[in-house]
C-alpha positions in Angstrom: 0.0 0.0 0.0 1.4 3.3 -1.0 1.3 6.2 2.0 0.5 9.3 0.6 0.0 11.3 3.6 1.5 10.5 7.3 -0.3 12.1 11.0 1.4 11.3 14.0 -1.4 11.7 17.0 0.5 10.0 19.4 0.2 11.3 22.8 -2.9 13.7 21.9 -6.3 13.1 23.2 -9.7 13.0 21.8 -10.6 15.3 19.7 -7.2 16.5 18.5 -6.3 13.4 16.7 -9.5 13.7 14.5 -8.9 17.5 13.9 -5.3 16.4 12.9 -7.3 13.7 10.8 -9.7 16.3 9.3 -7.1 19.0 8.5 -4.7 16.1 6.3 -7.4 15.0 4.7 -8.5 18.6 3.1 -5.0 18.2 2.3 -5.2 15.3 -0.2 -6.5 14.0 -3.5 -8.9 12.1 -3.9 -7.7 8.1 -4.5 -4.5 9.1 -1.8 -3.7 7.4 1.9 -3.6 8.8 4.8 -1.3 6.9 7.4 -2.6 7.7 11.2 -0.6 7.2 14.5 -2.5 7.6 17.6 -2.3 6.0 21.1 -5.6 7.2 22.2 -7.7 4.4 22.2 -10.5 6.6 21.6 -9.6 6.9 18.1 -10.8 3.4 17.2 -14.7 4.2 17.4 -14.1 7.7 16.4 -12.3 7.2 13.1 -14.5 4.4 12.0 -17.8 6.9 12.6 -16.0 9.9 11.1 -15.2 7.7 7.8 -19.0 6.6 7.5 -20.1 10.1 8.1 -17.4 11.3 5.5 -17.6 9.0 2.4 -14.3 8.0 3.1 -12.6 4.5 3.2 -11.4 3.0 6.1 -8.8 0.5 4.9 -7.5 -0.8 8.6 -6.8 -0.5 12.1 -4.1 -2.3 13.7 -2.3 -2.2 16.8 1.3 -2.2 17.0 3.9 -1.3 19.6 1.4 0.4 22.0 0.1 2.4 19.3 -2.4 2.2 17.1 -2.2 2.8 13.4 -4.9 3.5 11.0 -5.0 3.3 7.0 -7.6 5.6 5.9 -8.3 6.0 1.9 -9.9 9.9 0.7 -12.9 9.0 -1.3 -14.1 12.2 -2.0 
């Protein structure tokens, strides 16, 4: 999977890694992958309703080395 995009979140709480989501995002073509690291695990629930109310795709959400890292496509 290509990366087009990385946000580093890690250490910030809910909402601020969503508003770091939201600002990268309006930063990107459509078709392009954004790369999220977070350690909140708030962001779990959050970025899976923000892509559903968004129209974008949410490719993955794994967690690795006590942080969590999510794979987010722009759809529109």
């Amino acid at each position: 999977m290509d990366i087009n995009k990385i946000v580093d979140a890690s250490g910030l709480l809910c909402p601020l890694p969503i508003l770091k989501t939201v600002q990268a995002v309006k930063e990107m073509k459509v078709g392009e992958v954004l790369e999220i690291t977070a350690t909140d695990p708030g962001i779990k629930p959050d970025i899976k309703n923000w892509c559903e109310m968004m129209g974008h795709e949410l490719i993955d959400i794994q967690d690795k080395d006590n942080k969590i890292i999510v794979h987010l496509k722009k759809s529109k």
